[in-house]
C-alpha positions in Angstrom: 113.7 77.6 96.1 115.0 74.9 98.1 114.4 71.3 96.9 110.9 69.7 97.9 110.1 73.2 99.2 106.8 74.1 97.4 105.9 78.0 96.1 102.9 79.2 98.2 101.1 81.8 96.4 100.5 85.3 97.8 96.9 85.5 99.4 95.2 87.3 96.4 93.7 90.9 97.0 90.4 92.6 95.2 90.6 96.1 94.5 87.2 97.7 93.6 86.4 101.1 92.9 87.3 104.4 90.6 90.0 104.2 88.1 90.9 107.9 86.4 92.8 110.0 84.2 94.6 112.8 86.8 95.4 116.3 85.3 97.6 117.6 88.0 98.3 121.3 88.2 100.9 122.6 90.2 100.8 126.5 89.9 104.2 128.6 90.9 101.9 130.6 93.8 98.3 131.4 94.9 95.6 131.4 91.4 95.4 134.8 90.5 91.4 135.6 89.8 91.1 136.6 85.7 94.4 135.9 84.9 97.2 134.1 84.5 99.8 132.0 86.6 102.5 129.9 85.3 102.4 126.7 86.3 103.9 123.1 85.8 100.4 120.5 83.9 101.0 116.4 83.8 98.9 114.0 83.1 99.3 111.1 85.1 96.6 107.6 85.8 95.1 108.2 88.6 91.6 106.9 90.6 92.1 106.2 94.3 90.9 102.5 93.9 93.8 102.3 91.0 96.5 104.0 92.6 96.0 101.3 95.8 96.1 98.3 93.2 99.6 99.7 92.1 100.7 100.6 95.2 99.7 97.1 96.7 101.3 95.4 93.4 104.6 97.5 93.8 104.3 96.0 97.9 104.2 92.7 96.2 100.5 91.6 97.0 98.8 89.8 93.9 96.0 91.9 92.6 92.6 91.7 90.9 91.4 95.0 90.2 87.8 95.9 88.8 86.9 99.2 87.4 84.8 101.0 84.6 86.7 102.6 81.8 85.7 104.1 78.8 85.5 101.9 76.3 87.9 103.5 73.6 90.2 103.2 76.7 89.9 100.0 78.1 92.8 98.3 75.8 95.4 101.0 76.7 94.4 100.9 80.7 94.2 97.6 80.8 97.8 97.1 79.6 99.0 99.8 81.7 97.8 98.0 84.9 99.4 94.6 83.9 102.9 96.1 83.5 103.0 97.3 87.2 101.9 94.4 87.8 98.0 94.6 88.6 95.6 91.9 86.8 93.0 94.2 85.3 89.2 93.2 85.5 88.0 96.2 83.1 84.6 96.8 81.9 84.6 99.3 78.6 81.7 101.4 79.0 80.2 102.7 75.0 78.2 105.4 76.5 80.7 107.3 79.5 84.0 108.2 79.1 87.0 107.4 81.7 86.9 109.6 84.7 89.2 112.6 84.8 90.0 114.8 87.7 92.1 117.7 88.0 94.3 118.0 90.9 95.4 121.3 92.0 98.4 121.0 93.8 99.8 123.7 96.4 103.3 125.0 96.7 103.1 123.4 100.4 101.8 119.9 98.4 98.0 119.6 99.6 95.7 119.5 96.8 92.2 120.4 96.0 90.2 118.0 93.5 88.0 118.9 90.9 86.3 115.5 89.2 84.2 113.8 86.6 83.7 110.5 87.6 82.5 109.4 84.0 82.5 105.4 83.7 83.2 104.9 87.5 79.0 106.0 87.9 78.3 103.2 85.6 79.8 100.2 87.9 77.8 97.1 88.7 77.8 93.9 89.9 77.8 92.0 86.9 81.4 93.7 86.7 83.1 91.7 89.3 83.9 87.9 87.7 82.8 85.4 90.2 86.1 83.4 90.1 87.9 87.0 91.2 85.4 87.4 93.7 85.6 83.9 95.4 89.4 83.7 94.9 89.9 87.2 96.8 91.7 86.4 100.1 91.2 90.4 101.1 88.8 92.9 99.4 89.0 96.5 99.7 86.9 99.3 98.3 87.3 103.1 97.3 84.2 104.8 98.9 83.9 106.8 95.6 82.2 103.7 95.4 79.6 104.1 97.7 78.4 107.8 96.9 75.7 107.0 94.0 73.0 104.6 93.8 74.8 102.0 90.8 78.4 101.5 92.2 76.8 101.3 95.6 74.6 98.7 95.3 77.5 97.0 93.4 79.6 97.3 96.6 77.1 96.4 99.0 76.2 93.2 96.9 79.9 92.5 96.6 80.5 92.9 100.4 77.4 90.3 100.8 79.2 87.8 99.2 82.5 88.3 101.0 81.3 87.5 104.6 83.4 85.6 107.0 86.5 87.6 104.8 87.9 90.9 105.7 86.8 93.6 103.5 88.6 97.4 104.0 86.8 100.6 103.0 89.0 103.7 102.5 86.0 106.5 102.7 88.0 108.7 99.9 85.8 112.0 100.1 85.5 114.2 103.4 82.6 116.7 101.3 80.8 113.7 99.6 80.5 112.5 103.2 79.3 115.3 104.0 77.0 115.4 100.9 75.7 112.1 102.0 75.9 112.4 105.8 77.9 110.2 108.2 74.5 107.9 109.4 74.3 106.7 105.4 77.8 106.0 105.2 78.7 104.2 108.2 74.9 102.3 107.2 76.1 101.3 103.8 79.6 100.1 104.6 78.0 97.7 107.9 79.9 94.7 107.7 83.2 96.0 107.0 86.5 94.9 109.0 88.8 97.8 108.4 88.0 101.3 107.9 91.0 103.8 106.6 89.9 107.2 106.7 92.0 110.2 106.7 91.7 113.2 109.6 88.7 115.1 108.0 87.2 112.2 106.8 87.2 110.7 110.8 86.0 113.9 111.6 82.9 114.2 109.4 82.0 110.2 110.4 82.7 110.8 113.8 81.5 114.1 113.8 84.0 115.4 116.1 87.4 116.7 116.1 88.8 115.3 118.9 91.3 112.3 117.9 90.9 110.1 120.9 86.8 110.2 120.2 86.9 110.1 116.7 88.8 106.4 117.2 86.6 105.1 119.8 83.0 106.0 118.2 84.2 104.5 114.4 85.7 101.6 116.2 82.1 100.5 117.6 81.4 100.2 113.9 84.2 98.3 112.6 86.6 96.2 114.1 89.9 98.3 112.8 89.9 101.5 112.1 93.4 103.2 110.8 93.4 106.7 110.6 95.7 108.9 108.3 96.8 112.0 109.9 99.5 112.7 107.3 102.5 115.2 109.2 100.6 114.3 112.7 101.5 110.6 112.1 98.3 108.0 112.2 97.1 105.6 114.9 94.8 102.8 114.7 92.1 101.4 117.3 90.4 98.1 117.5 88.0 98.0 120.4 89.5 99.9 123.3 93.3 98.9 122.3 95.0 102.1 120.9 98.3 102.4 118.6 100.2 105.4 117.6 103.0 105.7 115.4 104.5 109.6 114.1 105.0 110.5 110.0 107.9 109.9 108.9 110.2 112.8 107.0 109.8 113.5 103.3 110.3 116.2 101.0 107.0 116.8 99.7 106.4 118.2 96.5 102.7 116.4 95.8 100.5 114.4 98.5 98.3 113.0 95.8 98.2 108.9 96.4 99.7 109.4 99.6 96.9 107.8 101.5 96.6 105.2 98.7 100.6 104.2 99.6 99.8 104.1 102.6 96.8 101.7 102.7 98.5 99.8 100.5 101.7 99.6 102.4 99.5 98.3 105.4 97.2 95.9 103.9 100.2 93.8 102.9 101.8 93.6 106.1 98.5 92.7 108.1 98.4 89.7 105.7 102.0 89.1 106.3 100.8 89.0 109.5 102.7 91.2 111.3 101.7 93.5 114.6 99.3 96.1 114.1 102.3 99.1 115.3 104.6 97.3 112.9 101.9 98.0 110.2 101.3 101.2 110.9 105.1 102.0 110.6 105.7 100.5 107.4 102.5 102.5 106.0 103.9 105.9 107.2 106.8 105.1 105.6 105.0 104.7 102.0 103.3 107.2 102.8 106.1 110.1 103.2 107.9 108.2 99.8 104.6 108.8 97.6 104.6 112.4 98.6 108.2 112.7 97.4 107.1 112.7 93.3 104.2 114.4 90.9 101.1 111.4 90.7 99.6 109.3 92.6 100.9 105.7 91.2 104.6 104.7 91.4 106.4 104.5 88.3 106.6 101.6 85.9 110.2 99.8 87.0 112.2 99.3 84.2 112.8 95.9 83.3 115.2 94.2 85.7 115.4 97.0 88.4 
């Protein structure tokens, strides 16, 4: 640092939502029905809401991340999150375990989710520290979060407080929107700035397939909307502007955390401040690297690297 030249601290952002234990199964071809098919089994962390807190920490945003975990886990998740760099707002919960979800994985790398949202049901305001809260420069929520009554009111309270700051909702499920129906969604998340749903997900919410009208009807409700089209690129649309950008090239062997990358990979260069096609570049670009390895997290850097 040059002399006289004083650090500025990074604009600090608040991760809230599911944090989870991911069992990812990647068979060697199609399930056969009664019996068996070999296949390669990891356990890796996982949670949508996570796996953007570690992408956005590996980006080199500084991170508050809340989250229910079991509370025989909360020491060893906690500790996990502060070596990638993520400061861990954890609430151990005696009664629910940690979420799991298993993760069936595809030979062409899409995946099918089977989950147990355990803790992450049990999430409430009085989890979110008021000095995280008022120190948040940016807050984004998993919609896991809004999809039962507890976590929901938790998010709606927390997106009360943060007015006149931009909050970001990634809508996570395409069936638990459809579970819950596209009117209840778009009612609970009123008030968000940026909305980061993937294809099916815009479909459901828009309830249309048709790209152009899927952008223009979600961007009546929130001011950004960034859409994740994965191999058809993404495009974003704030009022009647309109940007496109295409995917970039990867050798996929598991999409899982994909969409969290690429989130991730935008939120920090919208606070750097740069052009919204600029942003949507650099997010297709972490997008197509998270694809290129099993999980949904980067890897802890060695020391030094």
């Amino acid at each position: 640092m040059s002399e006289g030249r004083l650090a500025v601290a990074a604009p600090r952002v608040l991760v809230v939502g599911d944090l989870m234990i991911d069992t990812i199964v990647k068979p060697e071809g199609p399930l056969v029905r009664g019996s068996d098919r070999r296949a390669a089994i990891v356990d890796r962390p996982g949670g949508s809401a996570a796996n953007q807190a570690a992408w956005l920490a590996r980006f080199g945003a500084a991170v508050d991340f809340v989250a229910r975990v079991g509370a025989a886990d909360r020491r060893r998740e906690a500790g996990r999150l502060k070596r990638i760099g993520v400061t861990p707002h954890l609430a151990g919960d005696r009664e629910r375990e940690t979420g799991r979800l298993i993760a069936l994985v595809e030979t062409s790398g899409e995946r099918s989710f089977l989950t147990d949202r355990g803790a992450n049901l049990a999430l409430c305001a009085r989890d979110f520290p008021d000095a995280v809260v008022d120190g948040a420069a940016l807050i984004h929520l998993s919609g896991y979060s809004f999809f039962a009554p507890g976590p929901r009111d938790a998010a709606m309270t927390l997106m009360a407080r943060a007015a006149g700051r931009p909050v970001g909702v990634d809508p996570a499920s395409a069936e638990f929107l459809r579970e819950a129906g596209p009117d209840a969604f778009l009612a609970w998340t009123r008030g968000a700035t940026m909305l980061f749903p993937n294809a099916e997900e815009a479909a459901v919410l828009a309830e249309t397939d048709d790209r152009e009208a899927q952008g223009a009807r979600l961007a009546a409700h929130y001011p950004l909307v960034v859409v994740k089209r994965g191999a058809a690129g993404c495009d974003a649309f704030a009022g009647k502007q309109r940007w496109r950008v295409p995917a970039s090239p990867a050798a996929v062997k598991d999409s899982t955390g994909a969409g969290d990358a690429f989130v991730a990979a935008f939120l920090v260069a919208r606070l750097a401040g740069k052009a919204i096609e600029a942003c949507l570049a650099e997010a297709a670009a972490a997008g197509a690297r998270a694809t290129e390895f099993i999980g949904g997290q980067p890897e802890i850097r060695p020391r030094g690297a």
